[in-house]
C-alpha positions in Angstrom: 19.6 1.0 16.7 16.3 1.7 15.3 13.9 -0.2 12.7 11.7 2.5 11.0 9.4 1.4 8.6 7.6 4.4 6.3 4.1 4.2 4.4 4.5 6.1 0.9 1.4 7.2 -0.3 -0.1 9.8 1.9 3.0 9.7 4.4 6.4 9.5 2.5 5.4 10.6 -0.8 4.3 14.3 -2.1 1.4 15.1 -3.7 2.9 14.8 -7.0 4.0 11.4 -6.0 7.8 12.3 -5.5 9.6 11.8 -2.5 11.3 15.3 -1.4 14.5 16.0 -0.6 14.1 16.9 3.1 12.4 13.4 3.6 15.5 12.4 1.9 18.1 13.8 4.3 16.3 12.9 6.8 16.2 9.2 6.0 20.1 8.9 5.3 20.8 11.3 8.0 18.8 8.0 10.2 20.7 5.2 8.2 24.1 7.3 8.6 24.0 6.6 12.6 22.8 2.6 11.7 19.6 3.1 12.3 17.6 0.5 9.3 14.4 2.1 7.9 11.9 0.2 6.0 10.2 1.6 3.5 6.7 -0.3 3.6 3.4 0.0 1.6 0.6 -1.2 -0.4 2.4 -1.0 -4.0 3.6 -3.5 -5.7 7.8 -4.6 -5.4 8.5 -3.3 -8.6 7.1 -0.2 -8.0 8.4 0.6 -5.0 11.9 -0.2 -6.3 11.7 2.4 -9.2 10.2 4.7 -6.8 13.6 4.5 -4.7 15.9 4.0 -7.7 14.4 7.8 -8.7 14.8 8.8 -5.4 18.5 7.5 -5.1 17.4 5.8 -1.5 18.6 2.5 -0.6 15.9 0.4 1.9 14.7 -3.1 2.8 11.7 -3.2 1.6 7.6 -4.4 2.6 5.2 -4.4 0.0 1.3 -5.5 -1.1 0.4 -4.8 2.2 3.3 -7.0 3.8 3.0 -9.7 1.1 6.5 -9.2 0.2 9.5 -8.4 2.1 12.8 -7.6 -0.2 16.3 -6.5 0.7 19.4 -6.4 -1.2 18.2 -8.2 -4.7 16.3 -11.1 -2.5 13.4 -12.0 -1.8 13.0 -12.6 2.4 8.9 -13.4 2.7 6.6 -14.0 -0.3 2.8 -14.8 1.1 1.0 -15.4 -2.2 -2.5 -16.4 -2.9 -3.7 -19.8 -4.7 -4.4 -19.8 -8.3 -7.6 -21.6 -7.2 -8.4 -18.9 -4.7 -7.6 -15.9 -7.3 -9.7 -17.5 -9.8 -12.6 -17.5 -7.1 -12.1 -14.2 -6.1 -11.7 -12.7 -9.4 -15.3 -14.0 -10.3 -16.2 -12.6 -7.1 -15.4 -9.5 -8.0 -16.3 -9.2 -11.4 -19.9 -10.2 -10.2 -20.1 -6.8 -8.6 -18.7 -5.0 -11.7 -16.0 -3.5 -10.0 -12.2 -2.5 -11.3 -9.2 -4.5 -10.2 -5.4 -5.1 -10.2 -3.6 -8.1 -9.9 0.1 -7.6 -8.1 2.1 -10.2 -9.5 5.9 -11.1 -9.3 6.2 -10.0 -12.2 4.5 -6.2 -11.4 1.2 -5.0 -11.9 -1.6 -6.9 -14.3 -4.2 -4.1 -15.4 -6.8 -5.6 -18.1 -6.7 -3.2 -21.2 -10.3 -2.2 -21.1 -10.2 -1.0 -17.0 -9.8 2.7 -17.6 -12.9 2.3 -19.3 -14.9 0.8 -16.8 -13.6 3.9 -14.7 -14.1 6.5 -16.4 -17.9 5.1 -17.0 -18.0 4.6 -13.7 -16.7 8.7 -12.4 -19.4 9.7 -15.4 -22.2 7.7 -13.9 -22.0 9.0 -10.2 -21.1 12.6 -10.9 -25.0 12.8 -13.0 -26.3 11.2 -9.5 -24.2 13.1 -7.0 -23.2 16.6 -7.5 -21.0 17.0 -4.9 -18.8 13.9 -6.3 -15.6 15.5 -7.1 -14.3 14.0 -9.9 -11.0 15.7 -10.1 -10.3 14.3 -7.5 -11.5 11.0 -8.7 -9.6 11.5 -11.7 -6.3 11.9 -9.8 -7.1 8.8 -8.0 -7.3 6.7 -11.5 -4.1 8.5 -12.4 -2.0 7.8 -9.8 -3.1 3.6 -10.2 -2.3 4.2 -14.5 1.5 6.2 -13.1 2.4 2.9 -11.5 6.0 1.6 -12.4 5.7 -2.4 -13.8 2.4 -2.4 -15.3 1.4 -4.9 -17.7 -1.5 -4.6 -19.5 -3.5 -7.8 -20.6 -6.6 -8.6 -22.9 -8.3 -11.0 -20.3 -7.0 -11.8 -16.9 -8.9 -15.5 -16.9 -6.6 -15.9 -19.6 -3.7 -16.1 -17.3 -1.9 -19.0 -15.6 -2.4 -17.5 -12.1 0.2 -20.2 -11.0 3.7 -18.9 -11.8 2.7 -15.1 -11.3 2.3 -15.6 -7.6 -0.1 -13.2 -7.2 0.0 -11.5 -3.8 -2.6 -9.0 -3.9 -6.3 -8.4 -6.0 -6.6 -3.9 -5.6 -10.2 -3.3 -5.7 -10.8 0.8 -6.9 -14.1 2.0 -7.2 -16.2 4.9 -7.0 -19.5 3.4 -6.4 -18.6 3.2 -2.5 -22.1 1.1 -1.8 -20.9 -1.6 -4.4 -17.5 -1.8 -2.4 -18.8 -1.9 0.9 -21.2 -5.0 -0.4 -18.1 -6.7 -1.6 -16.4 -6.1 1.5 -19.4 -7.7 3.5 -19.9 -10.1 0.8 -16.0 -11.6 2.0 -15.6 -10.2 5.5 -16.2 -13.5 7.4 -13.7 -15.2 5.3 -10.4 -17.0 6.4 -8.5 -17.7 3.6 -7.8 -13.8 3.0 -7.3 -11.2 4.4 -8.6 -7.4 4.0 -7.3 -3.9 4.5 -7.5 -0.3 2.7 -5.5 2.8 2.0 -8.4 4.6 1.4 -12.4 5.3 1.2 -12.4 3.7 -2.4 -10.2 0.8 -2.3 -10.2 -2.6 -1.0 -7.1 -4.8 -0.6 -7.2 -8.8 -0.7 -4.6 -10.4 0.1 -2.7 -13.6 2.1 -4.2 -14.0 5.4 -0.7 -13.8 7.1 -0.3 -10.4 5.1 0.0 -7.2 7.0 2.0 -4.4 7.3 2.5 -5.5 10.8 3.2 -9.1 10.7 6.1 -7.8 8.2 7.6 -5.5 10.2 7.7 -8.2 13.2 9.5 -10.3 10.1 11.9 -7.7 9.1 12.5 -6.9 12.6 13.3 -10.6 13.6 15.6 -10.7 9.8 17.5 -7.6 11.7 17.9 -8.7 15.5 16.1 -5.4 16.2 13.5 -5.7 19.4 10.1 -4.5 18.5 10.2 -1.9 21.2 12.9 -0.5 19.2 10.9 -0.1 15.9 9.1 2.6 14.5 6.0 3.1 12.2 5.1 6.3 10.3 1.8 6.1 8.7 -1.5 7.6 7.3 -4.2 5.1 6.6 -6.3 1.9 7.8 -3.5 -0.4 6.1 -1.0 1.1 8.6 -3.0 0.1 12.1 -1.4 -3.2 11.9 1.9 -1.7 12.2 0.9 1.1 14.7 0.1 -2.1 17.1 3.3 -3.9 16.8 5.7 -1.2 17.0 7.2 0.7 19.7 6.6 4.3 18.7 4.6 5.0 15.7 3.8 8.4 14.0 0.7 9.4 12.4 0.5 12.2 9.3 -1.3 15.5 9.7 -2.9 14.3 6.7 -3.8 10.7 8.1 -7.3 9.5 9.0 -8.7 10.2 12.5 -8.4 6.9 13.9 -5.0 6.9 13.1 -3.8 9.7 14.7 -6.2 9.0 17.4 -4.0 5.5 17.8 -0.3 7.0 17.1 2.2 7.9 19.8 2.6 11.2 18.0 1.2 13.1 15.2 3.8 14.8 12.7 3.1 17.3 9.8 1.4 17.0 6.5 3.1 14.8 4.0 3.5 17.7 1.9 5.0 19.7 4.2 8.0 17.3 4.7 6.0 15.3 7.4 8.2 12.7 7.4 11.7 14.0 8.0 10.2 16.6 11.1 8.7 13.4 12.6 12.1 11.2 12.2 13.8 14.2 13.9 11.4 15.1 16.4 10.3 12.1 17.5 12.8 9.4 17.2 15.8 9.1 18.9 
């Protein structure tokens, strides 16, 4: 029996955010010999459940990065962050005038105004830069506003951080200096810990959470030996679980250093990277 735990964005997901139905038949053509796959990534629980339900798939699930691990309506690993740590870190941020999420238990807290500050921002660099492309840009914002669970708030300090459990702060932004100051600014840091899925995003979260800490969880939850799991990935955030499994598979699309670091490279995600890798490459 194999694990296999699966990235969405970039890996299991299309470009128009769907997953298709090769990737599908190959994933229950897996489960249908008892093989478990995982379905693990950097959205938010609720999210990620919709994104199934639509997809009529049925998988244990890691989320926020490894924050949260779910299977069948429970909830096996919750690795929060301190209300007086988010209200730190949300000043932190705001200092450097920069967009963020807060992913809750409860789904995803946008503040009303943050498309705003976005689409201010996209304006502002595309005068300085002219080969900023901000369709592209644009589609980035999209895909955050396309979420599943959002909630939409006036003020986040007005929030009682406490019962939310708030697992991860999702930095976006643009202004790719900023970001890389803020990153700096909390690198050396203990208390958190720090990842991306891409050039323009920063991810705060637990400093237990990572996709591969999870996936040695899940793996333990299912008496599975990590030489026996696999991890199927695209971007920075999936290193962690490149190192702890035994195989792992890196999109076409996925950044160098990941494919440089997989045991095998598999086709673009929109070219049904996915189910040729699970039948290539996994036994």
């Amino acid at each position: 029996m194999k694990l296999i735990a699966i990235d969405l964005d970039g890996t299991l997901l299309s470009e128009d955010g769907t997953i298709s139905n090769e990737n599908r038949k190959a994933i229950r053509e897996k489960q249908s010999r008892g093989d478990i796959v995982v379905i693990s990534s950097g959205r938010s629980l609720h999210d990620t459940k919709q994104i199934l339900l639509d997809a009529e798939l049925v998988c244990p699930i890691i989320t926020g990065n490894g924050a949260v691990a779910f299977y069948s309506d429970e909830i096996l690993q919750n690795l929060f962050l301190e209300a007086e740590l988010i209200q730190e870190l949300i000043e932190t941020v705001e200092s450097y005038g920069l967009y963020y999420e807060l992913y809750t238990n409860k789904g995803v807290y946008v503040e009303e105004n943050g498309r705003e500050l976005l689409d201010k921002e996209i304006q502002k660099i595309s005068k300085l830069d002219a080969a900023f492309e901000v369709e592209a840009a644009n589609r980035i914002v999209e895909i955050q506003y396309e979420q599943n669970g959002i909630t939409f708030v006036s003020n986040y300090k007005e929030l009682d951080y406490r019962p939310l459990e708030i697992y991860k702060v999702f930095v976006l932004s643009f202004d790719l200096e900023a970001l890389a100051k803020l990153r700096d600014h909390l690198a050396d840091r203990k208390d958190i810990s720090l990842t991306t899925s891409g050039a323009q995003k920063l991810e705060i979260g637990n400093p237990r959470s990572s996709k591969g800490n999870a996936l040695q969880f899940i793996a333990e939850h299912f008496a599975v030996p990590l030489k026996n799991t696999v991890a199927i990935g695209d971007n920075l955030n999936d290193l962690s679980m490149f190192e702890k499994a035994g195989t792992s598979i890196a999109m076409e699309n996925a950044e160098e250093t990941v494919k440089e670091r997989a045991t095998y490279v598999t086709k673009d995600h929109n070219d049904d990277g996915v189910a040729y890798g699970l039948r290539e490459y996994v036994e």
